[in-house]
N, CA, C and O atoms as CSV, one atom per row, in Angstrom:
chain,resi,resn,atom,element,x,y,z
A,1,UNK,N,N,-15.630,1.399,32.416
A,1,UNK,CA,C,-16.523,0.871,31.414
A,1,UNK,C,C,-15.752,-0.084,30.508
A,1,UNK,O,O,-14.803,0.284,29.815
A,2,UNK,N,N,-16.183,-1.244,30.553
A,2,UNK,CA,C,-15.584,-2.725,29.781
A,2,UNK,C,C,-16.345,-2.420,28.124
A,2,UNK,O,O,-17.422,-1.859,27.922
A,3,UNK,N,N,-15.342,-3.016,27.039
A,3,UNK,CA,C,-15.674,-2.747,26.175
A,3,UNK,C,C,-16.135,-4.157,25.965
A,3,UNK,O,O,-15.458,-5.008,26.542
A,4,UNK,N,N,-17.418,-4.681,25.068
A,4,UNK,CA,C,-17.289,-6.455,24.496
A,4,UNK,C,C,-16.302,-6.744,23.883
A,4,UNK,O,O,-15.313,-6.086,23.559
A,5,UNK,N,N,-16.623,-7.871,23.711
A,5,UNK,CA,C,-16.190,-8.779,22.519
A,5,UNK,C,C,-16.491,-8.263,20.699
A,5,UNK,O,O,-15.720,-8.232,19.740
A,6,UNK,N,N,-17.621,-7.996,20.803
A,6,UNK,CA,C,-18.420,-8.079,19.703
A,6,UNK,C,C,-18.018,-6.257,19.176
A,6,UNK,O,O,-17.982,-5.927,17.991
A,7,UNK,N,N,-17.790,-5.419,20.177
A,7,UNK,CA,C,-17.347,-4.043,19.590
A,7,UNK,C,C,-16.268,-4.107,19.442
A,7,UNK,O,O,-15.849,-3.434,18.500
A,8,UNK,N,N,-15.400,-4.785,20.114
A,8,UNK,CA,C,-13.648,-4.795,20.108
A,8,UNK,C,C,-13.578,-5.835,18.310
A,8,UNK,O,O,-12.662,-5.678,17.504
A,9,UNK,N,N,-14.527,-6.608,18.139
A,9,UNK,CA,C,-14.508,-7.271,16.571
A,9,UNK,C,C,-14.896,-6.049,15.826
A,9,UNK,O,O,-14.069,-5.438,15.149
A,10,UNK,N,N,-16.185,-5.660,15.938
A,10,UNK,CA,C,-16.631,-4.682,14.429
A,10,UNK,C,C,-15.330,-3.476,14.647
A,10,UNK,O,O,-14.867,-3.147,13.555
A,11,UNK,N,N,-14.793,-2.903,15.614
A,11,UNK,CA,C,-13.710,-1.576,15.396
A,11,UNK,C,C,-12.465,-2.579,14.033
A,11,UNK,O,O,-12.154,-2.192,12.906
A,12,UNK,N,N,-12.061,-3.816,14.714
A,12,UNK,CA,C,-10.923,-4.417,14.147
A,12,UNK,C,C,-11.650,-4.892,12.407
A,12,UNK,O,O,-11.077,-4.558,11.370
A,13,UNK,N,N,-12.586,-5.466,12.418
A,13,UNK,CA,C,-13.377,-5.716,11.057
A,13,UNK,C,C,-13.658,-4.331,9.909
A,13,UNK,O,O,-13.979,-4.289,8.721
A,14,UNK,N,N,-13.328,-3.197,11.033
A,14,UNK,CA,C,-14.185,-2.017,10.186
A,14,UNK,C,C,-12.639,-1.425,10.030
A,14,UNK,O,O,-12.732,-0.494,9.231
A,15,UNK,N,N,-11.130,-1.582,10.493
A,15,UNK,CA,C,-10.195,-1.635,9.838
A,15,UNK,C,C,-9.376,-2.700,8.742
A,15,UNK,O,O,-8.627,-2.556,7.776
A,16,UNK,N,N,-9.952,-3.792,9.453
A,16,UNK,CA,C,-9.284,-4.830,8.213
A,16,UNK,C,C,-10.414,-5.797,7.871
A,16,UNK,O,O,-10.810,-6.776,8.504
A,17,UNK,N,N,-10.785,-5.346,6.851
A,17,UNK,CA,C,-12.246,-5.966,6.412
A,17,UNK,C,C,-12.080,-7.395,5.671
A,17,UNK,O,O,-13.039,-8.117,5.400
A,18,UNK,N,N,-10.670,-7.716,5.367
A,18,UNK,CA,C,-10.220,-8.880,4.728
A,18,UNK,C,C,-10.230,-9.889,5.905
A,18,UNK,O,O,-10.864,-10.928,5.725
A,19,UNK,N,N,-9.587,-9.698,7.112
A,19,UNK,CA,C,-9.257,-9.903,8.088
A,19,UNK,C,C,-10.025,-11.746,8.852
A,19,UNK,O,O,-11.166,-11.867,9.298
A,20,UNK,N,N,-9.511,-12.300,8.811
A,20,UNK,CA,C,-9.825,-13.698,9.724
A,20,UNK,C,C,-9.297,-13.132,10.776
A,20,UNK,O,O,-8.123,-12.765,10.824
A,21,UNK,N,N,-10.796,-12.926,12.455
A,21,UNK,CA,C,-10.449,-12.126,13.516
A,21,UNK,C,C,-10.902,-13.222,14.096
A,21,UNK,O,O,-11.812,-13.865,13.573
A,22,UNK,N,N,-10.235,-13.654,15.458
A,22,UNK,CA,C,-10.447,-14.332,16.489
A,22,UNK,C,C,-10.480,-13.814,18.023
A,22,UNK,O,O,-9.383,-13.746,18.577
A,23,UNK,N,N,-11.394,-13.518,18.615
A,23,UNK,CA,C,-11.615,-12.615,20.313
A,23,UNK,C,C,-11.764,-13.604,21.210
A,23,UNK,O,O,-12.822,-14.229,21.284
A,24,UNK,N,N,-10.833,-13.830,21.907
A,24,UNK,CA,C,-10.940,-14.272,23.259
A,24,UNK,C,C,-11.035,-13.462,24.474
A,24,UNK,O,O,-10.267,-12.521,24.672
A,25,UNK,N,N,-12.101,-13.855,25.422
A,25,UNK,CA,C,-12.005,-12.504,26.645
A,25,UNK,C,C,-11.200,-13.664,27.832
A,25,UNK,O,O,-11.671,-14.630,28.432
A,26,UNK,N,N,-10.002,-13.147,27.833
A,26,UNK,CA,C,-9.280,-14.059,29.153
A,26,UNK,C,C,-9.757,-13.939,30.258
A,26,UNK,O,O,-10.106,-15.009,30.755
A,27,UNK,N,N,-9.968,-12.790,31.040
A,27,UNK,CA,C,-10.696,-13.521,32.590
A,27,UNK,C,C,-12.143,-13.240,32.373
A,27,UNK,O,O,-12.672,-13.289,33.484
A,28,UNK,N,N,-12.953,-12.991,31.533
A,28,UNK,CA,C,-14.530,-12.941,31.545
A,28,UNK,C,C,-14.949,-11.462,32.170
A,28,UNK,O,O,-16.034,-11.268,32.719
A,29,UNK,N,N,-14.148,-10.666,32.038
A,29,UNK,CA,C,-14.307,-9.472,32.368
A,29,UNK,C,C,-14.475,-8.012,31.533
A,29,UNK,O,O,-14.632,-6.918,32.075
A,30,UNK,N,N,-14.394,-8.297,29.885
A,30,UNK,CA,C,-14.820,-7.781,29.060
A,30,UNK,C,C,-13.322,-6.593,29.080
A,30,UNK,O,O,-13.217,-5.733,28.205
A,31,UNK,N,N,-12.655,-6.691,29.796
A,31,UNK,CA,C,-11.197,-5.769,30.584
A,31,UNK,C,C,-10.153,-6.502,29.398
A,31,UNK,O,O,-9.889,-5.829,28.401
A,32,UNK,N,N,-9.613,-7.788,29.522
A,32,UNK,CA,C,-8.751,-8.560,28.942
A,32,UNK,C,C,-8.871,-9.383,28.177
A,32,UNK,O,O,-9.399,-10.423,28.572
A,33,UNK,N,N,-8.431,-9.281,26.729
A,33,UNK,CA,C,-8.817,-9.744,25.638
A,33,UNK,C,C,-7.379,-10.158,24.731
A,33,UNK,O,O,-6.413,-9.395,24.690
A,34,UNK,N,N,-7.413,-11.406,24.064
A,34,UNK,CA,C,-6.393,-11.218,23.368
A,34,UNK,C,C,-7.051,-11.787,21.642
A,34,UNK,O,O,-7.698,-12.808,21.411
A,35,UNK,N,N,-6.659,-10.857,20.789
A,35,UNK,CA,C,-7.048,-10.814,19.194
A,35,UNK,C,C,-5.518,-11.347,18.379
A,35,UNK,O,O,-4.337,-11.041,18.544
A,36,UNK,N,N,-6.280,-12.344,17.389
A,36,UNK,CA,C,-5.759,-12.791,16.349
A,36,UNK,C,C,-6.026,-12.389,15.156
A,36,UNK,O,O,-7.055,-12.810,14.627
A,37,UNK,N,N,-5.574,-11.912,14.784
A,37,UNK,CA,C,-6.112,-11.034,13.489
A,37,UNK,C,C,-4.917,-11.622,12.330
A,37,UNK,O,O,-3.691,-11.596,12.428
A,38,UNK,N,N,-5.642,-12.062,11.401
A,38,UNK,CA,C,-4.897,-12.259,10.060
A,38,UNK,C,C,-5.439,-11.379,8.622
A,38,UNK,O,O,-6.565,-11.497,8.138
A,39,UNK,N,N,-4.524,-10.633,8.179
A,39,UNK,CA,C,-4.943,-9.785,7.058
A,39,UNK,C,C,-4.039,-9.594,6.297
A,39,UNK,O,O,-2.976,-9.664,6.914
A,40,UNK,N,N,-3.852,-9.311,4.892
A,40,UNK,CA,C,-3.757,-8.924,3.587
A,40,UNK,C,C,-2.767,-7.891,4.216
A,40,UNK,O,O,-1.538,-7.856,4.154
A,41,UNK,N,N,-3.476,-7.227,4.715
A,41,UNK,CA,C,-2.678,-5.358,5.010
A,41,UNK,C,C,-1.407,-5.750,5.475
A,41,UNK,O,O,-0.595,-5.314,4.659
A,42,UNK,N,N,-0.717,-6.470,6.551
A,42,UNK,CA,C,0.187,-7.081,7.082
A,42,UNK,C,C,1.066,-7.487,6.489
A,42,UNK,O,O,2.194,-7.661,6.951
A,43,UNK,N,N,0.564,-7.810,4.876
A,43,UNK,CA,C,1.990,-8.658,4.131
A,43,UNK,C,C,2.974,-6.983,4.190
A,43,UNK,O,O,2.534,-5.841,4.059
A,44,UNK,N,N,4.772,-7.578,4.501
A,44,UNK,CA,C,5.600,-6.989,4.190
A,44,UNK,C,C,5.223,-5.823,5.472
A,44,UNK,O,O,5.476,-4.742,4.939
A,45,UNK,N,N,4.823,-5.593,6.655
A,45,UNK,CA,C,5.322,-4.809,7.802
A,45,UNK,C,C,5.775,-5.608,8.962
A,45,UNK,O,O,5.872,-6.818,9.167
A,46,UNK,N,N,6.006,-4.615,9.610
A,46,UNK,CA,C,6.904,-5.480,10.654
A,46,UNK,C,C,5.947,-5.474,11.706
A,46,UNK,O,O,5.041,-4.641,11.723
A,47,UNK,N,N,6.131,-6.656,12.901
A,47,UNK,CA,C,5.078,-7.017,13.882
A,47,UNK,C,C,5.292,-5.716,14.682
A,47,UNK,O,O,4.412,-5.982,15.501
A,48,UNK,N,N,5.731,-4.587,15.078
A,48,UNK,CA,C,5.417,-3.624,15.791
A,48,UNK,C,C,4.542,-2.645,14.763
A,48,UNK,O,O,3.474,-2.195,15.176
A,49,UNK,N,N,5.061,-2.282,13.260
A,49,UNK,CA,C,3.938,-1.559,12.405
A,49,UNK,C,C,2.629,-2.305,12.513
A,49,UNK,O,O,1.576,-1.769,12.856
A,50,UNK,N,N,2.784,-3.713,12.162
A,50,UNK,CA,C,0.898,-4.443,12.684
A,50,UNK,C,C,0.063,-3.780,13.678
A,50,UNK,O,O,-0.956,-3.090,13.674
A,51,UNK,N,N,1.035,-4.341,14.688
A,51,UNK,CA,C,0.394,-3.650,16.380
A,51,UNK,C,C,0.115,-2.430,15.814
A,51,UNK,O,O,-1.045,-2.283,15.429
A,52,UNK,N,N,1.125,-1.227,15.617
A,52,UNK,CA,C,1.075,0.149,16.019
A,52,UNK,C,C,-0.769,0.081,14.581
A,52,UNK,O,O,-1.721,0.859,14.636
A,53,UNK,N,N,-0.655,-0.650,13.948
A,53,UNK,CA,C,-1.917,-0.325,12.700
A,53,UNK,C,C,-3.190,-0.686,13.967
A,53,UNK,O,O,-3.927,0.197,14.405
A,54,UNK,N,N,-3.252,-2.159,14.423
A,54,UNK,CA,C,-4.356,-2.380,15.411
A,54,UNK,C,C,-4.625,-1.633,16.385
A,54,UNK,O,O,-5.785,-1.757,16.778
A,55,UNK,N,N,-3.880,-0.754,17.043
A,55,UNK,CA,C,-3.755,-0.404,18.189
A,55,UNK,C,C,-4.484,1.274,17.648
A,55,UNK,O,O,-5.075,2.053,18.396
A,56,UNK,N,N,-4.205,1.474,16.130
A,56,UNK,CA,C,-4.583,2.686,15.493
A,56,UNK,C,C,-6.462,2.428,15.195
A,56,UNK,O,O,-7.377,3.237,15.342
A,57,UNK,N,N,-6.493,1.198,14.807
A,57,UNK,CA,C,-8.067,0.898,14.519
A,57,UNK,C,C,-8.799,1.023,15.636
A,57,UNK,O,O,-9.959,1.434,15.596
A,58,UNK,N,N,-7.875,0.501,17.321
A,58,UNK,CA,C,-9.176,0.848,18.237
A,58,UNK,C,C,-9.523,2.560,18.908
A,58,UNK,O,O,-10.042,2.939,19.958
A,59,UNK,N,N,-8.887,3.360,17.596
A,59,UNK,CA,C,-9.711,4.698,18.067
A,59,UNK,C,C,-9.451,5.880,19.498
A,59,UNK,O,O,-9.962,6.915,19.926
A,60,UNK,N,N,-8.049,4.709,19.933
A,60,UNK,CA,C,-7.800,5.687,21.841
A,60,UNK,C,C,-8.816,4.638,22.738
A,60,UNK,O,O,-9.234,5.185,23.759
A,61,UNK,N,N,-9.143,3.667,22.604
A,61,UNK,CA,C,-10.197,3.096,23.404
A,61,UNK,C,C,-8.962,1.994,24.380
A,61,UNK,O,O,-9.433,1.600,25.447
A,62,UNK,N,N,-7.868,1.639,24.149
A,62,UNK,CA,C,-6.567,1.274,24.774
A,62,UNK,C,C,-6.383,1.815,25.435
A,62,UNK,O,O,-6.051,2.947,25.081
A,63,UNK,N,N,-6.420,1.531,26.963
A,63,UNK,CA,C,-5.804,2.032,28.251
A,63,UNK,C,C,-7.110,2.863,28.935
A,63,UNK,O,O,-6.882,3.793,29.709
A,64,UNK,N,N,-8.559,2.446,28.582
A,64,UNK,CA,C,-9.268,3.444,28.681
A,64,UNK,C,C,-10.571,2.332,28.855
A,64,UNK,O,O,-10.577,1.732,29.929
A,65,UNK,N,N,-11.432,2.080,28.099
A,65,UNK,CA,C,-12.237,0.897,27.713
A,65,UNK,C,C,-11.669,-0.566,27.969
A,65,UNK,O,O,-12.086,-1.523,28.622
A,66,UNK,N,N,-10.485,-0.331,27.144
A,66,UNK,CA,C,-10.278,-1.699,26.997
A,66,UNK,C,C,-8.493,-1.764,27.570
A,66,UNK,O,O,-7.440,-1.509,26.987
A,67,UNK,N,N,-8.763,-2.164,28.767
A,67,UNK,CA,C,-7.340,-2.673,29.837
A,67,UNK,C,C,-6.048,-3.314,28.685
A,67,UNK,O,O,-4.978,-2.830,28.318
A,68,UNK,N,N,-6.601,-4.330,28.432
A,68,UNK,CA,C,-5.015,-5.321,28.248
A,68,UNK,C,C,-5.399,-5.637,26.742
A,68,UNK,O,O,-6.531,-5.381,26.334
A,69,UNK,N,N,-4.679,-6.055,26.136
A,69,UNK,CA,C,-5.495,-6.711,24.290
A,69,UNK,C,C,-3.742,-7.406,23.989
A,69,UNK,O,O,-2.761,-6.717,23.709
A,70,UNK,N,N,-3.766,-8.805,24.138
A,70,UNK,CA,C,-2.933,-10.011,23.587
A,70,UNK,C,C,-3.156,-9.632,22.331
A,70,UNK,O,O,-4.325,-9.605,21.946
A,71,UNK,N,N,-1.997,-9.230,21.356
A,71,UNK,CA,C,-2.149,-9.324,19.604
A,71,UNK,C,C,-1.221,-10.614,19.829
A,71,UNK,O,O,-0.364,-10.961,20.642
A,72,UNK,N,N,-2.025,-11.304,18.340
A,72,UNK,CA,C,-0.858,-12.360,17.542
A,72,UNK,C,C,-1.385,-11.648,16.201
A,72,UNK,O,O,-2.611,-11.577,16.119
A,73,UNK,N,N,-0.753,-11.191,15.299
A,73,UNK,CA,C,-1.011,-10.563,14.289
A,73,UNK,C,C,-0.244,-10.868,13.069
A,73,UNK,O,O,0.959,-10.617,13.139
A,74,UNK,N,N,-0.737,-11.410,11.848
A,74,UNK,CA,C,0.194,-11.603,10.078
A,74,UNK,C,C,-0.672,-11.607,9.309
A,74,UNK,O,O,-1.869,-11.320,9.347
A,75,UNK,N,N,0.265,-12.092,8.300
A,75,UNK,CA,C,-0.805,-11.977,6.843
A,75,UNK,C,C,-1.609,-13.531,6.505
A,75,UNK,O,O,-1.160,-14.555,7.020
A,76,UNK,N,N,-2.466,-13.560,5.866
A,76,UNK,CA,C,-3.493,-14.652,6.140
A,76,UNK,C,C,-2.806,-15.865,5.938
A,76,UNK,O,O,-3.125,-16.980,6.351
A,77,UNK,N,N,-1.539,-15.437,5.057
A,77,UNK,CA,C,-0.323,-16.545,4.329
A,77,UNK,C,C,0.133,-17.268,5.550
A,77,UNK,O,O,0.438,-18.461,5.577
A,78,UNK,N,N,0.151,-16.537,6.440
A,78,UNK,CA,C,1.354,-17.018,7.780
A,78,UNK,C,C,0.718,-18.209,8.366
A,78,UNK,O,O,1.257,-18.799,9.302
């Protein structure tokens, strides 16, 4: 079961509500996706605490729903 576009946004929106989010689905398969997420929360952690925070917002739905997820992840400054 492929997760969208549009649920893989509201999980990431309903953790970083400040957040400028960008979803691309790379092969059109609702499987592989890569998110740009810029947020507030990000100032001052390090790009694996980001990930490990995004990877916390999608709930266990990683490796399960949703196959592959490209982060580019900072603070809105970057």
């Amino acid at each position: 079961m492929a997760m969208s576009a549009q649920d893989l946004e509201g999980l990431l929106r309903d953790a970083f509500a400040d957040a400028d989010i960008k979803i691309d689905d790379l092969a059109g398969d609702g499987d592989h996706y890569r998110a740009v997420i810029r947020s507030d929360t990000f100032v001052g952690k390090s790009r694996v605490a980001q990930h490990q925070m995004v990877y916390a917002a999608l709930k266990g739905r990683m490796g399960g729903e949703l196959h592959a997820l490209a982060l580019e992840t900072g603070p809105k400054s970057a």
